[in-house]
C-alpha positions as CSV (number, residue, x, y, z in Angstrom):
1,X,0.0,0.0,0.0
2,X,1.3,3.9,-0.9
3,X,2.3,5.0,2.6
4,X,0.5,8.3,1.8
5,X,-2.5,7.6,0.3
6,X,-5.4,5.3,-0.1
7,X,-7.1,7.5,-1.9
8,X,-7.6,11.0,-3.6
9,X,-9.1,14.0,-2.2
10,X,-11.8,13.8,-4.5
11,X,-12.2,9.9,-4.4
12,X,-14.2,9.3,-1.3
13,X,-18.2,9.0,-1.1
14,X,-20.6,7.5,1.2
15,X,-19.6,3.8,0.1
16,X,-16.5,4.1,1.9
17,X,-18.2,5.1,5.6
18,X,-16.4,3.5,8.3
19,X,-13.3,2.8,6.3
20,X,-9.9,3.8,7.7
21,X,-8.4,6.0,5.3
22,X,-4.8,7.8,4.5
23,X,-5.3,11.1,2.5
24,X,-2.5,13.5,1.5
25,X,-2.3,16.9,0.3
26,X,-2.5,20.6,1.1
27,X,-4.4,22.4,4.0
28,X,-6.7,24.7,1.6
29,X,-8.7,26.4,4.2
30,X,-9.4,25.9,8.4
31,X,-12.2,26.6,10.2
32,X,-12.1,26.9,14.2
33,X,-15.3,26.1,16.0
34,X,-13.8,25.6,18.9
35,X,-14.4,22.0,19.6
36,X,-14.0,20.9,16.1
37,X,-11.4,22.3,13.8
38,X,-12.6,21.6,10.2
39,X,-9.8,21.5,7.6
40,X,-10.2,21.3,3.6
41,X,-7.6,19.0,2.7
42,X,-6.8,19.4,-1.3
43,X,-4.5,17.9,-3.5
44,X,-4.8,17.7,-8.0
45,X,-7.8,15.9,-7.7
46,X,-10.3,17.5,-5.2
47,X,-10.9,18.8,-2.0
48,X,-12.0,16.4,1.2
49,X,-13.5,17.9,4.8
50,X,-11.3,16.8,7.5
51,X,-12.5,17.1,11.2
52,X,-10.8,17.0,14.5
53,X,-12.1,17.5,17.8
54,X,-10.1,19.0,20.7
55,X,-10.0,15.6,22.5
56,X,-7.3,14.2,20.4
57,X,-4.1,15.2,20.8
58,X,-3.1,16.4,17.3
59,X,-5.7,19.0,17.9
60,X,-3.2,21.9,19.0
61,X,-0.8,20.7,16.4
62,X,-3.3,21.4,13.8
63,X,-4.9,24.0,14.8
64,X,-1.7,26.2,14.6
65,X,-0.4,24.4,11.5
66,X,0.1,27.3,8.3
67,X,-2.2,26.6,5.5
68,X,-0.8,25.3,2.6
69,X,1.4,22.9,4.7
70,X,1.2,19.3,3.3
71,X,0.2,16.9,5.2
72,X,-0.6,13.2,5.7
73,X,-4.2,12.5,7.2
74,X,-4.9,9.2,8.8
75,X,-8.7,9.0,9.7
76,X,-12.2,7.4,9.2
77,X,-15.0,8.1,6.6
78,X,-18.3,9.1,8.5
79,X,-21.2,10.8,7.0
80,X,-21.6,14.3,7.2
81,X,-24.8,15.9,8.7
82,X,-28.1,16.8,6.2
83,X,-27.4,20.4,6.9
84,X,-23.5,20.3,6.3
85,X,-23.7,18.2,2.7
86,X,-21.8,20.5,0.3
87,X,-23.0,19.8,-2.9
88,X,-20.0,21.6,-4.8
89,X,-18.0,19.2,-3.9
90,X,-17.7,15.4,-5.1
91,X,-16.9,14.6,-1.2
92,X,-19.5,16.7,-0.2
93,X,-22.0,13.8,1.9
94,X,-19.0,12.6,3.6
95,X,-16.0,13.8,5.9
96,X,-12.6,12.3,7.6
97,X,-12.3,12.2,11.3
98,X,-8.6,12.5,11.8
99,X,-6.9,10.2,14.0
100,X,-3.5,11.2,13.2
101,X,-1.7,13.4,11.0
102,X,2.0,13.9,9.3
103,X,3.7,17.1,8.0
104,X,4.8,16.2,4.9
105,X,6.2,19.6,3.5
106,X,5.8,22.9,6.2
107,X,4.6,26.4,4.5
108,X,6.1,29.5,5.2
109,X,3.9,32.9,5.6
110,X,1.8,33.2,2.2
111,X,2.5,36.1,-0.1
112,X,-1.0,35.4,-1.7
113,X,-3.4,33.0,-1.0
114,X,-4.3,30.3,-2.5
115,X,-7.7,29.5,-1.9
116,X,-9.2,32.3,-3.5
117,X,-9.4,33.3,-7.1
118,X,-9.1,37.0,-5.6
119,X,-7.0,39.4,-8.5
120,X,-3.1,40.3,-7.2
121,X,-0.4,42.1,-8.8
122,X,1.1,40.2,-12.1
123,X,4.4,40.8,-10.5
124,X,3.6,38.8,-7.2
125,X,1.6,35.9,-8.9
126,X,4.6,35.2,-12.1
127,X,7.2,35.4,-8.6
128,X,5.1,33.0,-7.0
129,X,4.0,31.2,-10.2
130,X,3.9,27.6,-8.2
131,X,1.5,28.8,-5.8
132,X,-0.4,30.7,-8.5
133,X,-0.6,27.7,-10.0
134,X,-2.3,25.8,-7.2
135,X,-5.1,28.3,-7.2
136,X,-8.4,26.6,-8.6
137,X,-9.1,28.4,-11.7
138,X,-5.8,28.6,-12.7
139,X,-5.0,25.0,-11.8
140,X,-8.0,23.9,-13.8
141,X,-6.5,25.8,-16.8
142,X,-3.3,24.0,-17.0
143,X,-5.2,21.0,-16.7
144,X,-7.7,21.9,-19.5
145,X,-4.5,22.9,-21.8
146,X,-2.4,19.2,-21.1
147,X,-6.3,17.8,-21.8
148,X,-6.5,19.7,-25.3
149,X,-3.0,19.3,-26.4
150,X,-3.9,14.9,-25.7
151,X,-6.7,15.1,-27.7
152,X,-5.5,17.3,-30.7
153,X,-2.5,15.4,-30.6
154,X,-4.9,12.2,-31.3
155,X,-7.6,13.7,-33.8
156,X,-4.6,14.1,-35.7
157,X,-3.0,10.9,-35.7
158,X,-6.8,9.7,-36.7
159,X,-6.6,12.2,-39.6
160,X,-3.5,10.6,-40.9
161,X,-0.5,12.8,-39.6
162,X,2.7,11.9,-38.4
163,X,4.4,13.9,-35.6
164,X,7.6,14.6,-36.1
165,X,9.9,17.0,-34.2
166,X,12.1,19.5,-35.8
167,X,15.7,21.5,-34.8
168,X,15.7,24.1,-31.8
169,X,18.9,25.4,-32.9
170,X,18.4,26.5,-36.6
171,X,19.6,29.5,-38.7
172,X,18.2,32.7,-38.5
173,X,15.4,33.8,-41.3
174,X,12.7,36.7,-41.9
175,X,9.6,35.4,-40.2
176,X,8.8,38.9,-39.1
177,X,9.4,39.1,-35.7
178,X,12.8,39.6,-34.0
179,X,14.4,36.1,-33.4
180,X,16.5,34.8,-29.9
181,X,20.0,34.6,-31.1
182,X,22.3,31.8,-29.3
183,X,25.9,32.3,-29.9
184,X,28.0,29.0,-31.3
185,X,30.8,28.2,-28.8
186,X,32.4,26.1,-31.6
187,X,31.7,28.4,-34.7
188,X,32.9,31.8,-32.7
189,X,31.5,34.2,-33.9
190,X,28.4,32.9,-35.5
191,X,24.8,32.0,-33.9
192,X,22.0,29.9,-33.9
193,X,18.5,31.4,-34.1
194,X,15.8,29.6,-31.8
195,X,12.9,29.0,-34.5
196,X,10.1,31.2,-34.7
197,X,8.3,28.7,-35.9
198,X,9.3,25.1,-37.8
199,X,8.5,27.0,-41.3
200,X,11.3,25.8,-43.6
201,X,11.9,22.1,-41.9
202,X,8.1,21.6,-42.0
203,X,8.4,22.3,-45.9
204,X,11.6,20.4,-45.9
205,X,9.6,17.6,-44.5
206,X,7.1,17.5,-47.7
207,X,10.1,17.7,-49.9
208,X,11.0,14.3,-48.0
209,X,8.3,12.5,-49.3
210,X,6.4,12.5,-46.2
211,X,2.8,13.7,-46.6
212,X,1.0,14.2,-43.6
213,X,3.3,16.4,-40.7
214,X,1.7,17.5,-37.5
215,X,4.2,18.9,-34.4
216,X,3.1,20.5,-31.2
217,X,5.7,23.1,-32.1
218,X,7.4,25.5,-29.3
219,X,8.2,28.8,-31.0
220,X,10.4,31.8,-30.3
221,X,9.7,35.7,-31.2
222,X,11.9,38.0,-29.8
223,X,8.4,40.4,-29.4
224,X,5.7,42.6,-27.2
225,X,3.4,41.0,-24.7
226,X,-0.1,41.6,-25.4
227,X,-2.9,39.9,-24.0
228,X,-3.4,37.7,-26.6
229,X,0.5,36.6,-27.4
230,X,3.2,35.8,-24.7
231,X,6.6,37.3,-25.1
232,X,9.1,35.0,-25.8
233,X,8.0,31.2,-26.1
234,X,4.2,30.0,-27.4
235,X,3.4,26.6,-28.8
236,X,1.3,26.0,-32.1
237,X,-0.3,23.0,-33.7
238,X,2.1,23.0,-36.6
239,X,1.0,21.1,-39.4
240,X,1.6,20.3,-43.4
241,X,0.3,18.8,-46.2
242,X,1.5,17.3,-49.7
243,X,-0.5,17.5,-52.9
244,X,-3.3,20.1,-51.1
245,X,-5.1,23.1,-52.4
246,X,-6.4,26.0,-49.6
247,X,-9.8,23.6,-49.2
248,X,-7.9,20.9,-48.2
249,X,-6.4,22.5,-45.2
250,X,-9.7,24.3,-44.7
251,X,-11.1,21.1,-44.1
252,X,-8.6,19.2,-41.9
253,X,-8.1,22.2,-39.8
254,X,-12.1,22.5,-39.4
255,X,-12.5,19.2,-38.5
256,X,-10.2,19.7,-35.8
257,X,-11.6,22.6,-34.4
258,X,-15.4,21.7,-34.6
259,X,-14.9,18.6,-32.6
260,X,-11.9,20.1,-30.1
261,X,-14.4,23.2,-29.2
262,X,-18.0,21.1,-28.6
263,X,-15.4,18.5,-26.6
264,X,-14.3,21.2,-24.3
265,X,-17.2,24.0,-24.3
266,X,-20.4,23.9,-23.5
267,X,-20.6,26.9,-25.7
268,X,-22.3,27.2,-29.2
269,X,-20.9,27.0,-32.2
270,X,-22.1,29.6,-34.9
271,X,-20.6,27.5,-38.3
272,X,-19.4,23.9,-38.4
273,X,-18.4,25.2,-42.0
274,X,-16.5,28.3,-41.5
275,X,-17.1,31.4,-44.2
276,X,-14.3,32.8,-46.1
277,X,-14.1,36.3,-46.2
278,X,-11.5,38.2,-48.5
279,X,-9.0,40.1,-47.1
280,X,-10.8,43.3,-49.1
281,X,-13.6,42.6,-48.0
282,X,-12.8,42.0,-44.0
283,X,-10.9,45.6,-44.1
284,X,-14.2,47.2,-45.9
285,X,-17.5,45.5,-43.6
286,X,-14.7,45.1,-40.1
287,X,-12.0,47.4,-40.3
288,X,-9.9,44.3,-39.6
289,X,-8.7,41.3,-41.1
290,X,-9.5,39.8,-37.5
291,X,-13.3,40.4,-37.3
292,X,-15.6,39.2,-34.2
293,X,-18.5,37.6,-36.4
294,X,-20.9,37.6,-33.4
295,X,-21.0,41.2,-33.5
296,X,-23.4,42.0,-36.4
297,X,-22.9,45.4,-37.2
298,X,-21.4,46.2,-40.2
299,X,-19.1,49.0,-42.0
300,X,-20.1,50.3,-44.7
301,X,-18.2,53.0,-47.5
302,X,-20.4,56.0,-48.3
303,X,-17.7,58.3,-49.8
304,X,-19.9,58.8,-53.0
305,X,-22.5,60.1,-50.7
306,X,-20.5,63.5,-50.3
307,X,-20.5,64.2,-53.8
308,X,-23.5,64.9,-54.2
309,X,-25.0,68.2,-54.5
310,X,-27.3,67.5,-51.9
311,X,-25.5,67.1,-49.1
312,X,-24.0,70.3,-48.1
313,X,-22.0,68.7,-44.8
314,X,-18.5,71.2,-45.4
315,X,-15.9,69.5,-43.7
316,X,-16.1,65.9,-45.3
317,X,-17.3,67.3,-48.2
318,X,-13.8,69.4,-48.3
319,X,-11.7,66.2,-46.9
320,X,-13.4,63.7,-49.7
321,X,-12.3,66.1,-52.6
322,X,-8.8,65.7,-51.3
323,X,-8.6,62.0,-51.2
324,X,-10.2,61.0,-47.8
325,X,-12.9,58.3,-47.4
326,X,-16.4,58.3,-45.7
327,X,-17.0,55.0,-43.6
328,X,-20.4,54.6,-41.6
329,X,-22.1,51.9,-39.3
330,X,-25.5,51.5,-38.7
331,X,-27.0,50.5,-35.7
332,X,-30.5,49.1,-35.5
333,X,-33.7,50.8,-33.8
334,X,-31.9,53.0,-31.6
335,X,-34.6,56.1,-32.0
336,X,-35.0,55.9,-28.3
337,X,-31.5,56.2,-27.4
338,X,-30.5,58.8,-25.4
339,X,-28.3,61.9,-26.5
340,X,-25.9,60.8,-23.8
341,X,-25.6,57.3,-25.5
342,X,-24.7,59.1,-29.3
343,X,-22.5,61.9,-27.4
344,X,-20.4,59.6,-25.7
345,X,-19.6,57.0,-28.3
346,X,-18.2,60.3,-30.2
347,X,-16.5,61.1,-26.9
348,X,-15.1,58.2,-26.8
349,X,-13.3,58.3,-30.2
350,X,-11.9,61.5,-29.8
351,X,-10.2,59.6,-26.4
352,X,-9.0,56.6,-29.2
353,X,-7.4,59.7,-31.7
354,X,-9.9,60.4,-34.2
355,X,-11.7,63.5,-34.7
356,X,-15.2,61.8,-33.0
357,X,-17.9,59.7,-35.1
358,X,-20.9,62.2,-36.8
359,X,-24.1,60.7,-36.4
360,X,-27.7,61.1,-37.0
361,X,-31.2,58.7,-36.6
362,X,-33.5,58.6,-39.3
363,X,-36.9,59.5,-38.8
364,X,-40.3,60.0,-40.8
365,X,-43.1,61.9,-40.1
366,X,-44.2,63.7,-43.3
367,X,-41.0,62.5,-44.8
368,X,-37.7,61.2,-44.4
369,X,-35.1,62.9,-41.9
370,X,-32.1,62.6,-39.7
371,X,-32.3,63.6,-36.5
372,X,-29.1,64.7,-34.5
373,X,-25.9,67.1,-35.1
374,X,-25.4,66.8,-38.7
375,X,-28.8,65.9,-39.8
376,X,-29.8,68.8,-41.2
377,X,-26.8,68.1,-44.0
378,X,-28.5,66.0,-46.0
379,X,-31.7,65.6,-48.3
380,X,-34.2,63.2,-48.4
381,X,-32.8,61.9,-51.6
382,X,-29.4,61.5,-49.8
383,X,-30.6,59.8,-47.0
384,X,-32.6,57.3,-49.2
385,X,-29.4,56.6,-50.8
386,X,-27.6,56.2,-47.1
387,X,-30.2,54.0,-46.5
388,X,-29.9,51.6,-49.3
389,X,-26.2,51.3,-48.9
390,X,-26.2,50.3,-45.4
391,X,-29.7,48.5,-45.3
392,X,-31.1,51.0,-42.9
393,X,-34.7,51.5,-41.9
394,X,-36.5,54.3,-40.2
395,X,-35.6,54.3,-36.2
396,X,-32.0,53.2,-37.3
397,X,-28.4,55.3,-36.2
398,X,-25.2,56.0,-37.9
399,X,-22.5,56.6,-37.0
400,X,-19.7,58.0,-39.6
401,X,-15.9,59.1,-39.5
402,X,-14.1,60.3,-42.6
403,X,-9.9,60.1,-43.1
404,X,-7.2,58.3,-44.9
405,X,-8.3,54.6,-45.8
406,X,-5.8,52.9,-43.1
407,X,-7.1,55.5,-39.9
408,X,-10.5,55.2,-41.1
409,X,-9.7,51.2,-40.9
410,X,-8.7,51.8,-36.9
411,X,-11.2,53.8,-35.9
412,X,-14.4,52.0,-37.5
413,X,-12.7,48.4,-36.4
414,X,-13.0,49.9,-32.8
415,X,-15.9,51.3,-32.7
416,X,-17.7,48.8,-34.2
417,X,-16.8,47.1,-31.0
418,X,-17.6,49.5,-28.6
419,X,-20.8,50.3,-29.9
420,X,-21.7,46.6,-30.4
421,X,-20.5,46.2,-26.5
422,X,-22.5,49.0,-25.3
423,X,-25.6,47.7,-27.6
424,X,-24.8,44.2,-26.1
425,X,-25.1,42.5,-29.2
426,X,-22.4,40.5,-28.7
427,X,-23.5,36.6,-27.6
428,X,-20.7,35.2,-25.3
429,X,-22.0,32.2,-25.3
430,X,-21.0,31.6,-28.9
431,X,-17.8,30.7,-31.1
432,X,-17.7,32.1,-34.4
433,X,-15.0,30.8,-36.5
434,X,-13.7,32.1,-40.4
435,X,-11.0,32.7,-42.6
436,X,-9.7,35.4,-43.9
437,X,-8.7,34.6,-47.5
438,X,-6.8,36.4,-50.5
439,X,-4.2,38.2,-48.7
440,X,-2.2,40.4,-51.3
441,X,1.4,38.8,-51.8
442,X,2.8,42.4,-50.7
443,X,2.2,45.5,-48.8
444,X,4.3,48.8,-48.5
445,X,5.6,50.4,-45.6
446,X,3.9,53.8,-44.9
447,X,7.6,54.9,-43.8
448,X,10.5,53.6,-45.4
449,X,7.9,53.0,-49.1
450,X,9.4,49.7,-49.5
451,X,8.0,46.7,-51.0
452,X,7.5,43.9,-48.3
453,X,6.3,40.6,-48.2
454,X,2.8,40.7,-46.0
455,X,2.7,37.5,-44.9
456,X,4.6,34.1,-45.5
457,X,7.2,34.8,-47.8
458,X,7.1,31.3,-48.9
459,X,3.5,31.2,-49.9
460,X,2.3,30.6,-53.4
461,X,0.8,33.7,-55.8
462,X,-2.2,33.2,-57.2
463,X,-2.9,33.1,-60.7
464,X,-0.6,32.6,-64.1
465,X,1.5,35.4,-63.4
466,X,3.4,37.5,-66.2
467,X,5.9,40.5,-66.5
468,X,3.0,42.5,-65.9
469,X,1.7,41.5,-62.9
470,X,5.6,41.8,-61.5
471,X,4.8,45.6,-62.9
472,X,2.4,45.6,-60.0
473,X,3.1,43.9,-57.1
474,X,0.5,45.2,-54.6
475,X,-1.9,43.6,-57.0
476,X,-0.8,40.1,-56.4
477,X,-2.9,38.1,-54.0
478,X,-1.5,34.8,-52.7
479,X,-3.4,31.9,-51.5
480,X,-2.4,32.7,-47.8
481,X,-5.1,32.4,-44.7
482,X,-5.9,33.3,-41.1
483,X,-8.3,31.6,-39.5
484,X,-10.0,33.7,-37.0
485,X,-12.2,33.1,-33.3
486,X,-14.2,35.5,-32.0
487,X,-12.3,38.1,-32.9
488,X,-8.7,36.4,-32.2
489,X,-6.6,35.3,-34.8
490,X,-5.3,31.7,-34.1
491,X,-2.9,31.3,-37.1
492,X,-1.9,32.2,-40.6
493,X,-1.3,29.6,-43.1
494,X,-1.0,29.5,-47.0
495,X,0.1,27.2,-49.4
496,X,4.0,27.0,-50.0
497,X,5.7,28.5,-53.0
498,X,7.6,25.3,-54.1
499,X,9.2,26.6,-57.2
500,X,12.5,27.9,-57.0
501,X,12.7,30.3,-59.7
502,X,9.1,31.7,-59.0
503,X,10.5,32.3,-55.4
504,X,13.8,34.2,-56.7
505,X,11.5,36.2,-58.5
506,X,9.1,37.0,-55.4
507,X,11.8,37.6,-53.5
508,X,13.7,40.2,-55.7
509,X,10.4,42.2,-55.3
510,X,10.9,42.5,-52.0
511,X,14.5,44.1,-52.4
512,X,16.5,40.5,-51.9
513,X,18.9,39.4,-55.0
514,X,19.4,36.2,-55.3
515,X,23.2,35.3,-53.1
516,X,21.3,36.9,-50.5
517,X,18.0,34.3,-51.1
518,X,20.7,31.5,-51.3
519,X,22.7,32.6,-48.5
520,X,19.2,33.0,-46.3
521,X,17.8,29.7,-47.2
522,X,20.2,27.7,-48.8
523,X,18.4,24.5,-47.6
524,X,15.3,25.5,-48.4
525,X,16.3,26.1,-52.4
526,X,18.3,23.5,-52.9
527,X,16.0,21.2,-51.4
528,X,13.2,22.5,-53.8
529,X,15.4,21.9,-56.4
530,X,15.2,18.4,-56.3
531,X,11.9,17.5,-57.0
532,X,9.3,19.6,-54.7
533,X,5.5,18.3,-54.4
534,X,2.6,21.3,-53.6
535,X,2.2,21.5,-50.1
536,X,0.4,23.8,-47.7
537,X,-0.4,23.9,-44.2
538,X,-1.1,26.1,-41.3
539,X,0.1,26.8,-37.6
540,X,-3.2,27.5,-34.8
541,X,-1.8,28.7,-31.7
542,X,-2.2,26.1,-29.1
543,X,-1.6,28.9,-26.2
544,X,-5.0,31.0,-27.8
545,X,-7.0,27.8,-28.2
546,X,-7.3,27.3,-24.4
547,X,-7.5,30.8,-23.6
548,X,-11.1,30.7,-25.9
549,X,-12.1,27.1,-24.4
550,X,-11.3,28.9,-21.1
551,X,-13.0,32.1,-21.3
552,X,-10.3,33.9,-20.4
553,X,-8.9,37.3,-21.8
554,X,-5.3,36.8,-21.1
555,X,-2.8,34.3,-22.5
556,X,-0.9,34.0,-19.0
557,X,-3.8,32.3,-17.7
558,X,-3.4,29.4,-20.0
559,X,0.7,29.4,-19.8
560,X,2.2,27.5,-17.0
561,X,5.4,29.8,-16.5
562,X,4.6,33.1,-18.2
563,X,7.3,35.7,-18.4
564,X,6.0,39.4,-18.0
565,X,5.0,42.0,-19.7
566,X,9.3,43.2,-20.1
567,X,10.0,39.5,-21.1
568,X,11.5,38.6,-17.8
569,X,10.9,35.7,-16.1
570,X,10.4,36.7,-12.1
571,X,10.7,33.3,-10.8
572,X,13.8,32.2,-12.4
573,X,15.3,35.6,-12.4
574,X,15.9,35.5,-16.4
575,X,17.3,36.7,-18.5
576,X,20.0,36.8,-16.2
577,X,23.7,37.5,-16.1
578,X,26.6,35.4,-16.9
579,X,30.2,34.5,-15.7
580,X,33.2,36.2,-17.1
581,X,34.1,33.0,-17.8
582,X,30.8,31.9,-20.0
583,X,31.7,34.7,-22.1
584,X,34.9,34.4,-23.2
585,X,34.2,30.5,-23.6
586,X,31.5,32.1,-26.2
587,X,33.9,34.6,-27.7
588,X,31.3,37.3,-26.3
589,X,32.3,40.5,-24.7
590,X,29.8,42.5,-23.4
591,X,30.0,46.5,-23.7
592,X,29.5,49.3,-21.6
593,X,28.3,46.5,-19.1
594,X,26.5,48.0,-15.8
């Protein structure tokens, strides 16, 4: 028999009164009655009520023991009282009476506790990470991510994937994000990069002959926290596929996500086939190429609209004739909205940067109006027109903002949030799932004018391209993909480029010649030069998966070990310093060094 247990905390139920019992774990909570001393006793599992009464001679020993101390309970199994039965509990009917008890593992004084789910300072719970970690919600997390990563990890070896795992310690490469450089002790000088993601070995895989790859890839960005992405480390579902077009992984991935979401959420599903939306398109009706589909409000361009001789509001008139844009949404049968409700969603995007959001309701009495600040701008012709555009009806709001194309982008993205959260429109009880399609091959940057690559820079064009099209790069769409979650991208994916000269060609677009292509992926080249099948796949974030299946709003609550917000890991005090020593081993010197 284990010398500590017989039996979890969460294992015990009325079949086992009268048994004599061993139980180990934590001391979650004490209550004092006096007489009785009643102590929650928790470990992975579950939570048991432990009871000692002032006769035995542990009591005192108990009583003044810190929580959190782990300890071994010897005791019996007797029935709790009607009145006592905790029915939150799976041990709720019954209860241990302690004979004896062990300290296992004392406690010191708690910097937080641990038996609440009560908000501290990021800076106390990443220090304290491992008794952060033995909080209940957060606990259950963890579990709920090693659960999701089992099951993926099996729906994919039912789909027909290998798993394969590919180098750490790899070269460095443009993935577009800053990469973790490891200096070569035997090649001075030089340096690994840690991968920001198993791009070019996963492709390299394909060229291998191998069909079906599937990893549960760690990944390294030398980036910003946000809520959404950790600093430093994530892990991704990393997959690929031979002899695929974009449906193909479409499907697969799908698959996958339908059954992984209704096996861990209670929460609806909006599609079980996910709708494609271009990448035009999702920066027209969202202002994003990230949109939350459960908000139904769309955006909607009414540029034209200022033309017109009708409409005599000035300033956009004046800002459209010099190359601005006119973007609206329009909210339904908001009439009886207060002033207060229009005056401070324009507050509020004057606080986000813009100049505010104009806005007017259309009414009918004798005829069509608007009612509100700028109403009294625009015909009844005009407003019929406004109407049609954005499938308004009497009774119905909008809200406009005119700009440059990207600013107008911003603002309406945002405030088509806002206004849907203060309209509560949004359902959370619901996951709504697309992908964002026909991503253009390149974008410029608003700074420096160059041509850059705007996703993958391995991904395949679309089309027959010719000298022309090379003419025009911004026109060039490429079959590259996000798939999107309630308003949270989980990955980007395309299918690959697997043509060598077509890639030299891409490539020179974007400002590299072609020693500098060879010198940067030299494997990657020559590999497609012997013989390359199409392939595709895709990368969902592992890390933003659980935080959906969750509910929760930050990353860190999915993530065993989190580092901070500066990248710095406050439990392991990293990044830290090194020896003289290590250094000069590494052929490293370090300047200016504080």
């Amino acid at each position: 028999m284990n010398k500590y247990r017989t039996h979890n905390c969460n294992e015990l139920r009325k079949d086992d009164l009268d048994k004599d019992i061993l139980i180990s774990g934590w001391i979650n909570k004490k209550r004092d009655h006096g007489n009785l001393l009643f102590i929650d006793l928790r470990d992975n599992y579950g939570i048991t009520q432990c009871i000692i009464d002032k006769e035995n001679k542990n009591f005192l020993d108990l009583e003044k023991t810190q929580l959190e101390t782990v300890i071994k309970v010897s005791g019996k199994v007797v029935n709790r009282s009607n009145e006592t039965i905790n029915r939150d509990i799976e041990t709720g009917e019954i209860e241990v009476v302690i004979n004896e008890f062990e300290i296992l593992g004392t406690c010191k004084e708690l910097p937080m506790p641990v038996f609440s789910d009560q908000e501290y300072a990021e800076e106390i719970r990443l220090k304290y990470r491992f008794l952060d970690l033995r909080r209940k919600k957060i606990h259950e997390n963890i579990i709920l991510r090693s659960k999701v990563i089992s099951y993926i990890r099996n729906e994919m070896t039912k789909l027909g994937f290998l798993e394969f795992q590919t180098p750490i310690l790899t070269s460095s490469s443009p993935e577009g994000a800053r990469d973790f450089l490891v200096p070569s002790r035997l090649n001075p000088g030089k340096f690994y990069a840690l991968p920001q993601a198993p791009q070019q070995f996963k492709q390299l895989i394909m060229v291998s002959g191998f069909d079906k790859y599937f990893q549960i890839a760690p990944c390294f960005r030398d980036e910003d926290a946000r809520a959404d992405r950790s600093p430093g480390e994530f892990y991704q579902l990393d997959l690929e596929m031979s002899f695929v077009e974009q449906e193909d992984v479409f499907n697969v991935v799908e698959t996958l996500m339908v059954n992984t979401f209704k096996k861990f959420s209670n929460k609806k599903l909006m599609y079980d086939k996910f709708p494609k939306i271009s990448y035009a398109d999702a920066m027209l009706n969202y202002g994003s190429d990230k949109p939350d589909l459960r908000n139904p409000l769309l955006i909607n361009d009414i540029t034209e609209i200022f033309t017109r001789e009708d409409v005599s509001f000035g300033i956009f008139k004046k800002l459209v004739k010099s190359g601005s844009k006119v973007r609206c949404i329009s909210t339904k049968n908001t009439k009886d909205k207060p002033r207060s409700f229009f005056d401070n969603i324009d507050k509020w995007a004057k606080e986000q940067g813009a100049s505010g959001l104009a806005y007017f309701t259309f009414e009918k009495e004798d005829q069509l109006s608007a009612k509100g600040p700028i109403g009294k701008f625009f015909s009844k012709e005009a407003l019929e027109e406004i109407m049609k555009q954005t499938n308004s009806e009497v009774g119905d709001s909008i809200f406009m903002a005119c700009g440059k194309q990207n600013d107008l982008e911003k603002i309406t993205s945002l405030a088509r949030d806002k206004i849907a959260k203060d309209l509560d429109l949004i359902d959370d009880d619901v996951f709504a799932f697309c992908w964002i399609v026909d991503y253009p091959m390149f974008e410029k940057d608003e700074i420096t004018n160059k041509i850059e690559f705007s996703h993958n820079p391995f991904s395949m064009p679309q089309g027959n391209l010719t000298e022309e099209n090379f003419k025009n790069p911004l026109d060039i769409l490429a079959y590259q993909y996000d798939i999107v979650c309630n308003g949270i991208e989980l990955s980007s994916g395309a299918i690959r480029n697997h043509k060598p000269e077509l890639m030299y060609k891409l490539f020179s677009i974007a400002g590299y010649d072609k020693n500098q292509v060879d010198e940067k992926f030299s494997g990657m080249i020559n590999a497609l030069s012997y013989g390359a099948p199409p392939h595709g796949g895709i990368a969902p974030g592992i890390d933003r998966i659980v935080m959906l299946l969750a509910n929760e709003k930050n990353i860190r609550e999915v993530t065993m070990f989190p580092m901070n917000q500066n990248a710095q890991d406050l439990m392991m005090k990293a990044p830290s310093d090194v020896s003289e020593d290590q250094l000069k081993e590494l052929n490293i010197a370090i300047k200016n060094k504080k």
